[in-house]
BALUM-942536 format. One record per residue (C-alpha): x, z, y; residue in three letters. Coordinates in steps of 0.1 Angstrom, whole numbers, plus 5000, padded with zeros to 4 digits. Each point is the difference from the previous one (the first is absolute). Layout:
BEGIN
XZYala ...
This chain:
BEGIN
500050005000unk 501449945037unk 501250235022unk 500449905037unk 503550035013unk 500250275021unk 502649935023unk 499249715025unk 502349785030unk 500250235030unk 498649725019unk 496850094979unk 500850405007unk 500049935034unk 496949815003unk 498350284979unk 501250265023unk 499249855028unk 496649894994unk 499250404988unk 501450065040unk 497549765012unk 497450214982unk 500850315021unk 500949825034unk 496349865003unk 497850314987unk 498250205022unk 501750255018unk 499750424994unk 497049995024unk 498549754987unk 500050174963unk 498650315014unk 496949795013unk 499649864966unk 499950364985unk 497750125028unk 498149704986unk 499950104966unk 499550395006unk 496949925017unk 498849794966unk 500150374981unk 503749954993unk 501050365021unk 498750334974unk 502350144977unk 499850104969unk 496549904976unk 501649864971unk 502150104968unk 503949935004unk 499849744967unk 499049725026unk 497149855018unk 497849944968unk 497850305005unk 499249965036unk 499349654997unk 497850074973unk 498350285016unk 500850125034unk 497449935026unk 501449815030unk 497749965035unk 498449654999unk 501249775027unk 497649925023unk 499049605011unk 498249704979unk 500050184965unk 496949804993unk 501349685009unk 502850104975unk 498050034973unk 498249685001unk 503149795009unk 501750174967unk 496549954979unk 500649645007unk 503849815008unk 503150135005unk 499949655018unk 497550095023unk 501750295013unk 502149915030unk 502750195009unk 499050205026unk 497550154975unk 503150014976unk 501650255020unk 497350185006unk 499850104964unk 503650064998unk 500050245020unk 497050184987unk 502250004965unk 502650135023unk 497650275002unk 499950074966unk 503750034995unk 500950225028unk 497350234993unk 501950044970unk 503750085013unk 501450035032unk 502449825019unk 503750124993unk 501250165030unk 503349785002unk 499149795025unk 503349805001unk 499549944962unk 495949855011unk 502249755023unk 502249954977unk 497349914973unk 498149835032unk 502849785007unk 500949874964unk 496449944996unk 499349795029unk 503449814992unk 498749904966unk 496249865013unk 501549805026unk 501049814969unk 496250014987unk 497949765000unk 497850215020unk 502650145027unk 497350065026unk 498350254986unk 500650385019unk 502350104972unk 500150364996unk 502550164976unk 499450394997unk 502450304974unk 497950274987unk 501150304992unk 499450024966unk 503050034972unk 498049794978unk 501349604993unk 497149805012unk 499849765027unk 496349775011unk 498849805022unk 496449945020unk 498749685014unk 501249885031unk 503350124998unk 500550374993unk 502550084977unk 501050354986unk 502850184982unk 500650354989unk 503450155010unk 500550054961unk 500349704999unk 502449925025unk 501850254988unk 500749844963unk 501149645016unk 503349984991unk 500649775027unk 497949815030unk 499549724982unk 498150184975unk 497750095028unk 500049705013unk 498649864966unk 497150245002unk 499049965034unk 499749624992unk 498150084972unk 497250205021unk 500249705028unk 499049744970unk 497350224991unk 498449975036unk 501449635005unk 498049904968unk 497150235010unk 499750174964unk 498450305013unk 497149835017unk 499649814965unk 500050264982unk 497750165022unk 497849775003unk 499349984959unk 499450335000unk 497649975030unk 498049774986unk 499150214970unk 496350034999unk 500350405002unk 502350005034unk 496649755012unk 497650224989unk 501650295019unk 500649815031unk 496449915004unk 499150414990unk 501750105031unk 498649725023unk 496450154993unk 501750345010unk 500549885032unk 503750095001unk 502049674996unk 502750075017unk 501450344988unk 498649924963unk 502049634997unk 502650155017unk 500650244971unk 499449754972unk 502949755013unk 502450335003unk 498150074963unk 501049634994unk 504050095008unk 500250314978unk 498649804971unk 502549755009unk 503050195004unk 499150194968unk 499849754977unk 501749755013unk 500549585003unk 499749774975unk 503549934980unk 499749695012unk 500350065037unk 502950244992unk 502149704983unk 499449815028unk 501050285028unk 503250024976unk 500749615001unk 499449985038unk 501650305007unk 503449924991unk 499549625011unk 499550225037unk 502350254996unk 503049734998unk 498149785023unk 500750315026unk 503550024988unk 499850294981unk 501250024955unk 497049834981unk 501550224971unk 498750325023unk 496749984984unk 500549984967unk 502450325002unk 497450205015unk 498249864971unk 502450164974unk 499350345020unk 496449974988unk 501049864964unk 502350324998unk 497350265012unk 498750224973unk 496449954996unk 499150365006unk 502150025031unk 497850085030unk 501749835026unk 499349664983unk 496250094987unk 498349775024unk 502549715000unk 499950004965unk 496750004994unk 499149745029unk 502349724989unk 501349834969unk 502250124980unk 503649945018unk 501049864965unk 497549725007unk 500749955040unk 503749934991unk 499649784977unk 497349805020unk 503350015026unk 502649914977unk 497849704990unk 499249885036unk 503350095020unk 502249784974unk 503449995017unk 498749845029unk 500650285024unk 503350144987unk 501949845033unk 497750295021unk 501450284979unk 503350204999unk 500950135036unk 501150345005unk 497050224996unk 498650185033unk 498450344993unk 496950145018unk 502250315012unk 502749705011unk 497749855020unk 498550325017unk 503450115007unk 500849665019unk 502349794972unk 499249694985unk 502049715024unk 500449935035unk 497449875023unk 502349695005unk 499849924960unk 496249915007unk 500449685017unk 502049844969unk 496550074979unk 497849765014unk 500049794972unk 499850254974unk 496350034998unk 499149614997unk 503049974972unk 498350304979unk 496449785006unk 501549704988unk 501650164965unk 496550174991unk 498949644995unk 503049864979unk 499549934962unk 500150284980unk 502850024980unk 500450314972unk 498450365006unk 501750285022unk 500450365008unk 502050235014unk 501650234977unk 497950314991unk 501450265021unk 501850364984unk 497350265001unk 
């Protein structure tokens, strides 16, 4: 089986380097990232506490979070019907009532130059989207638990437990681009929208309309809609295909395509009875299964975009990872990674399971 080289030209090194600068130089600044937390506090992301330290399963499952207020109705009927007849504006509007739902759950880790940092990878990585537009949002809860999710129109979330097993950024990285092909692809509102459409969720909808108490009542079932949701689950299917785009973005972004199928192996390693992994484990496919969907779909194609020194999280906080100058000499390194993901396919890949 092949193993991508490791060590690469330091033309490529500096490219690499340089484009993970880039990344930094145009996020938001400090301020800015505090107004995105003031954002999110005021979505039910500010209590403490709630919620058993094994991870976000039981909250999500069962702690109550305030409805958001605003066209909850409309909601309802747009998801009874199309995904494809819900605009985007709508979109986000249900985002950020699933926003709701998962800081009601945990609450915001108090780091807030980790929340830029997280911010600022993020909104690197969808600029490379096909849906870069979108008011991307990238948010660390203070969980220890390894999950990360994501909510319509563009609200992505990861627990610091996570963060804190990524061997390196790129690992990160790999994730994050992961969450941004779930809302690129819209899988939540599809999955949504098949369970909406269930002849029970009807039946209850038009209950509460004779109640007179629309608002409040459909409010609750699309947060009701989220828990069930995040609970259970999407369909394998969409998690292949967040895996497949995922590292075709993360290189396309300059960043290892090998990062996500490392943070992969953490999951394959984790005992099943581990709490930390309980909901990631029980919300996706086997990691067996997701890397060897990878190894079958990455071939060797994207070996070139692999190999530079590794930049930690902790690196990056503390200011390392290349010089400001390094990122004009990686203009070109997005549209190069592009290109490869559509090469033939020669035999399957992947990165050397990692010591445990």
């Amino acid at each position: 089986m092949h193993s991508p080289t490791r060590s690469r030209t330091p033309l490529r090194a500096l490219l690499r380097t340089g484009l993970a600068c880039a990344a930094l130089a145009l996020a938001p600044t400090l301020g800015q990232a505090q107004d995105v937390m003031n954002l999110l506090n005021s979505l039910g992301g500010s209590r403490s506490g709630g919620s058993s330290p094994g991870g976000l399963l039981g909250a999500i499952t069962g702690a109550p979070a305030a409805p958001a207020a605003g066209q909850g109705d409309d909601l309802v009927s747009l998801l009874s019907r199309s995904v494809e007849t819900i605009d985007e504006p709508h979109e986000i509007q249900i985002g950020r009532q699933l926003a709701a739902v998962l800081l009601g759950s945990k609450p915001l880790h108090p780091d807030e130059r980790l929340q830029r940092y997280v911010n600022q990878l993020g909104r690197w990585i969808s600029l490379q989207s096909t849906r870069p537009e979108l008011p991307w949002t990238f948010v660390v809860l203070d969980d220890p638990g390894y999950n990360a999710f994501a909510a319509p129109g563009g609200y992505v979330f990861v627990t610091k437990g996570l963060i804190d097993r990524c061997a390196d950024e790129s690992e990160l990285a790999g994730i994050l681009a992961h969450e941004i092909t779930h809302v690129t692809q819209r899988h939540h509102l599809q999955a949504m929208r098949k369970t909406a459409q269930s002849g029970v969720l009807t039946q209850l909808v038009a209950s509460q309309i004779r109640t007179n108490a629309v608002g409040q009542m459909v409010s609750s079932q699309i947060l009701a809609l989220g828990r069930n949701l995040y609970a259970r689950g999407l369909d394998q299917a969409d998690e292949y295909e967040a895996d497949r785009h995922g590292v075709a973005l993360a290189a396309q972004s300059g960043f290892d395509p090998y990062g996500l199928p490392a943070a992969l192996q953490v999951l394959r390693a984790a005992a099943p009875g581990n709490p930390m992994f309980t909901l990631a484990l029980a919300t996706h496919p086997p990691a067996e299964q997701r890397l060897d969907q990878l190894q079958q779909a990455m071939g060797t194609r994207l070996d070139g975009f692999s190999g530079a020194g590794p930049v930690t999280v902790a690196q990056r906080l503390g200011g390392a990872g290349g010089s400001p100058a390094a990122a004009a000499a990686a203009t070109g390194a997005g549209a190069a990674a592009a290109a490869a993901t559509t090469a033939p396919a020669p035999k399957p890949a992947r990165k050397p399971q990692r010591k445990q």
